[in-house]
N, C-alpha and C positions, 0 to 999 in steps of 0.2 A: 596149752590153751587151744582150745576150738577154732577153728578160722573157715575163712570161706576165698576162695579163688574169685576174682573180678575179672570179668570178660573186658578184651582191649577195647577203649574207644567210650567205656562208661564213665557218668560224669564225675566220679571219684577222681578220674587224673583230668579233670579239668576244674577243682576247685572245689566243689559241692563235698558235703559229709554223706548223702545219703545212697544207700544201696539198692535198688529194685532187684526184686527176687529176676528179674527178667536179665538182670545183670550182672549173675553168679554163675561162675563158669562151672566149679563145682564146690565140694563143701569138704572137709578135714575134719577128723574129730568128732566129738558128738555136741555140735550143738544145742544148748536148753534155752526155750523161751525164757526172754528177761534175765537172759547170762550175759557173761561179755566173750565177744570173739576177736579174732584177730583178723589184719584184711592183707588180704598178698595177690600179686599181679601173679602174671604166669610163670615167671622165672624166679619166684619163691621169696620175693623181697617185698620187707614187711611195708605197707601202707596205712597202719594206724592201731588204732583198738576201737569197736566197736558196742552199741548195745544190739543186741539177736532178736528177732520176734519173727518164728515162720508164719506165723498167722495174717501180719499185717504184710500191705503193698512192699513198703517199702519194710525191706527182710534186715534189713541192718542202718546203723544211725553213726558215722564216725567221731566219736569225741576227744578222741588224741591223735598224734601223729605218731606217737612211741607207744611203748607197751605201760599198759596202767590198768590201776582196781577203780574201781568204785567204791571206796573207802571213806570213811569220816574227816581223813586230811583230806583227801579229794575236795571233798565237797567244800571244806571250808575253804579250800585256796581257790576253786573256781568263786566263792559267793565273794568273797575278798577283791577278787579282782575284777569283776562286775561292779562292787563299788568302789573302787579306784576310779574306775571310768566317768560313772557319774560324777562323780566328785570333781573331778579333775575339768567337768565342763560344766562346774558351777549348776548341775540340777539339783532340786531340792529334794532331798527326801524323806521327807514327810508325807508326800502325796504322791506316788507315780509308782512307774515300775521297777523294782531290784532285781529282776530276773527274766531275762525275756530268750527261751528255750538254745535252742543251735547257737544264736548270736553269741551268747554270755555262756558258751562251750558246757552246756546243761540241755540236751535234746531231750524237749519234749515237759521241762519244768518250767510252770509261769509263776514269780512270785510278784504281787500288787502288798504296796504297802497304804495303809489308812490312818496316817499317826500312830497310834501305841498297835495297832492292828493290822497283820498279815494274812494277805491270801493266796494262798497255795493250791495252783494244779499241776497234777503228775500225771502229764499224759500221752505217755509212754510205758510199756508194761514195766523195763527193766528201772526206772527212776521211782514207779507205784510201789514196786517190791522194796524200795529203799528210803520210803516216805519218812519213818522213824530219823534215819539219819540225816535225814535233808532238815526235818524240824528240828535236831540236836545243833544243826550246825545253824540254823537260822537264831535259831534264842542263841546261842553263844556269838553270833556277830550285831544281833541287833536288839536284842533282850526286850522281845513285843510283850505285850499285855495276855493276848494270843492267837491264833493262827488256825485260819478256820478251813478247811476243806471245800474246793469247787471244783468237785469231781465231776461235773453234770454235765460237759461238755460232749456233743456226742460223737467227735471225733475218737475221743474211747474207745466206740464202738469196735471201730477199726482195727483196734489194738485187742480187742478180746477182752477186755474189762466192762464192769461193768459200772454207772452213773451213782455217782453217791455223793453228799452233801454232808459235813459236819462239824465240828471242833474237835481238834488234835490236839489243842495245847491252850493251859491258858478257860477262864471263864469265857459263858457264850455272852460275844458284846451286844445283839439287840438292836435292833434298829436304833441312828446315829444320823451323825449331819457330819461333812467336806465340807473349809472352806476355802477357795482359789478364787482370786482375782478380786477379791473383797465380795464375792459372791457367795450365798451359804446355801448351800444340797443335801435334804437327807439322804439316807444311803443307807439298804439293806444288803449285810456281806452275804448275808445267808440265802437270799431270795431275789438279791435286785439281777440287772441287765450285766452278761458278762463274770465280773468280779465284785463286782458292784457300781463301777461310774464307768465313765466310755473317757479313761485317762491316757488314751494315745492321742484325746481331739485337742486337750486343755489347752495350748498354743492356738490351734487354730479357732475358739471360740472370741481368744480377744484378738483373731484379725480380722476377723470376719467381722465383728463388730466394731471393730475402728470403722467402719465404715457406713454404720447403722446410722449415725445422727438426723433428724431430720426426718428420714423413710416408714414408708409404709410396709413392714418386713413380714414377710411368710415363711416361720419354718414348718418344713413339712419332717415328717417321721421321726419329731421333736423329742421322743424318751421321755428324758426326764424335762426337758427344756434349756439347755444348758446355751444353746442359741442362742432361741429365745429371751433369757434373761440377761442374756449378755448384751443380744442387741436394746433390749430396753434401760439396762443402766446406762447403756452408753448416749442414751437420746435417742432413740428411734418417737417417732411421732404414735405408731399404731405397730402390734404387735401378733399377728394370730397364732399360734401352734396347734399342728394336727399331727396326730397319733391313733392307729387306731387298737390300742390298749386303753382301755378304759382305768386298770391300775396305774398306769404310765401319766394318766392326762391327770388323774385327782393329785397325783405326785407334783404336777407341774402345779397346779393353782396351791398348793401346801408353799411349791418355794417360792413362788412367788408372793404368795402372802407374805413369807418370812422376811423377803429384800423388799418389802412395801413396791412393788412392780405392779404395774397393770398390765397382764399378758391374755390373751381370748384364746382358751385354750379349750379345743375342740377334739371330741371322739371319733374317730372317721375315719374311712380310709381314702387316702392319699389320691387315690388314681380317680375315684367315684367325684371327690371334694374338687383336683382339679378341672376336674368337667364341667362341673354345675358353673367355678364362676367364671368359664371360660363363655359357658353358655350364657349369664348372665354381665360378663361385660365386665367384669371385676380385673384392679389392676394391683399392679405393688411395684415400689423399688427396688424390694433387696427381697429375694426369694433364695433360702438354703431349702436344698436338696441333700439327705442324708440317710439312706435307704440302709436298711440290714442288707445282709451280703446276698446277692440274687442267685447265685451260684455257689456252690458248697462242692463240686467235682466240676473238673475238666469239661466234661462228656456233655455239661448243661449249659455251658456257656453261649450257644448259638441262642436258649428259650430264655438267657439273664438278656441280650444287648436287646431283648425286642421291649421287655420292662423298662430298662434304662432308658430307651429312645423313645417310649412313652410318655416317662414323665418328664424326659426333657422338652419333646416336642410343646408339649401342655403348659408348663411353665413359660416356655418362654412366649406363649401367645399371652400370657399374662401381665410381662413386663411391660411399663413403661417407658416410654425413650429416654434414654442414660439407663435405664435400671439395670442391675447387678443380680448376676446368680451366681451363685455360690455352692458347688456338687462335689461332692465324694463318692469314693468307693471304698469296698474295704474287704473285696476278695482280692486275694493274691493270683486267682484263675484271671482273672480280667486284665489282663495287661493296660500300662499306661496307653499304647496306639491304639488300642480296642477303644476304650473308652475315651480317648479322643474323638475316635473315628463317630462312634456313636454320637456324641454330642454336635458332630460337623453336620451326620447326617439328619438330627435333628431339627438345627437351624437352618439347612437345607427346604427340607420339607415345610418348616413354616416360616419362611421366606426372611426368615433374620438374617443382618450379621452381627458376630461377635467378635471382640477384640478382648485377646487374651491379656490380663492382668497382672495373677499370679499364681502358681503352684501351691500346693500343699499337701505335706506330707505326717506321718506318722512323728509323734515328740523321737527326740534324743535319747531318752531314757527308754525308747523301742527299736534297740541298734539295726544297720541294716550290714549284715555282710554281705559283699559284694559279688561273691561267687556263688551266693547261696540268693535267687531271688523272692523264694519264696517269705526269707526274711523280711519281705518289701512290700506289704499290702494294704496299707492304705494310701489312698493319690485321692488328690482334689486340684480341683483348681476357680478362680474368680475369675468371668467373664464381663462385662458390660456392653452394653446392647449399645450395636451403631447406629444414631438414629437417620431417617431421610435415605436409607436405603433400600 
């Protein structure tokens, strides 16, 4: 087998699977993209088995500690014991994630389930070259209807492949409706946001909304509305959503027609809409903040916290005394302190304070390995506004 030498002090012996080209001391063999190699410190002792891709940052991806194929038993005993886990913490699945890439020892493979309907990305070259057998091992552990392709992530790019969309397996399902929380959402596998729903929030939609009753609630960068309607079943008094996808907003008034909800869902953007009713003197109780990810590399992170400290700043000149905001993130570049720090120096700047609530993080069924943080990207957290100071 192929192998690559690991220069001392890279994060391979501190926990992490992955390899940066910047952290190969030298290379054995003839490596092929989308092969698998072997990983060895300097004194020739093995460290794992890897997948290979000279093209991408990161030059190698560790998925074992021993020597191993990427085989069809492989694959059925990694998908096997991904649901073990779930299982074993009581998540349902029917609706959620079976496969969530490094965590669930599969780098670089996301599998979402939809009821009878799976969706599968391979985004990674060497698990792309092996999609056949990932599908064989999915119908034999979980026998979907069929299992549709969301290749269109542009992370790809990275990997030297190219974006593609389609059914592997199985009839095309068609636009379709989720139901969670007694809540009903249609859902396009083929075309919607993601895989099709934002199913790492589904916990956080009924906490955020335990706390709707009553309130005047703004979500902003509502999607499909899933906030929103959450906070309107729950008793919210008054409800707006903004978005500014115009497919996204006609989605939101469809579901809400469906759960008989009165939701004011607006096309707009975010940053422009918080101005006007900041200018105009407009308040709310319960304001989510739920922005796509502002950063997509490292290197931008300094031009995401000036966005992020915008629309916190904005928001919270919006609240009410006692009012509740409710923000997330959902880059893994962003660190928890980062975006602390941001929201401190928001309240700062318009002269609030905030007293922290609670956290919130990505479902169960989106494992986080501990050594590996990029497994870890989305954080939120509930604030409420201290009043009389």
């Amino acid at each position: 087998m192929a192998g690559l030498i690991i220069q001392p002090r890279a994060r391979l012996f501190h926990g992490h699977d992955w390899v940066y080209s910047t952290e190969v001391l030298k290379t054995f063999g003839d490596p092929q993209d989308g092969g698998i190699v072997s990983l060895k410190d300097g004194r020739d002792r093995m460290l794992g088995t890897a997948i290979y891709n000279s093209r991408s940052q990161i030059i190698a991806r560790r998925f074992s500690r021993q020597r191993q194929d990427l085989d069809l038993d492989f694959f059925k005993r990694r998908i096997s014991i991904a649901r073990q886990f779930r299982n074993r913490h009581g998540l349902p699945e029917q609706l959620g994630r079976l496969i969530w890439s490094e965590s669930d020892g599969l780098p670089g493979v996301v599998v979402d389930r939809y009821g009878d309907d799976l969706v599968l990305q391979t985004l990674t070259l060497a698990m792309d070259q092996r999609k056949a057998l990932l599908v064989e091992a999915l119908v034999d552990a979980f026998q979907p209807r069929c299992i549709i392709e969301r290749n269109d992530a542009p992370i790809r790019k990275a990997e030297g492949m190219e974006l593609v969309t389609g059914v592997l397996y199985g009839p095309e399902p068609g636009p379709g409706s989720i139901t969670t929380d007694g809540l009903t959402f249609g859902v396009d596998l083929l075309q919607g946001q993601k895989t099709g729903f934002y199913l790492d929030q589904l916990s956080n939609y009924r906490a955020v909304a335990a706390h709707a009753a009553g309130k005047r609630v703004l979500d902003c960068f509502t999607n499909q509305g899933a906030f929103a309607l959450s906070c309107a079943k729950a008793g919210a008094s008054e409800v707006t959503a903004i978005d500014i996808s115009g497919p996204a907003i006609e989605q939101v008034r469809l579901n809400a027609k469906a759960n008989g909800l009165s939701v004011n869902a607006i096309e707009g953007n975010v940053f422009d809409f918080l101005k006007e009713k900041e200018d105009a003197q407009a308040t709310y109780d319960l304001i989510v903040l739920d922005p796509p990810s502002f950063t997509k590399s490292k290197g931008r992170v300094h031009d995401a916290l000036r966005g992020y400290k915008e629309i916190h700043l904005r928001a919270l000149k919006l609240l009410n005394p006692d009012g509740l905001l409710a923000t997330f993130c959902c880059s893994h570049h962003m660190s928890q302190e980062l975006f602390q720090g941001v929201i401190n120096d928001a309240a700062v700047d318009a002269k609030k304070t905030l007293r922290h609530l609670q956290n919130f993080t990505q479902g169960l069924d989106h494992p986080v390995i501990s050594t590996i943080p990029e497994s870890s990207y989305l954080k939120g957290a509930l604030y409420e506004l201290v009043p009389g100071r």
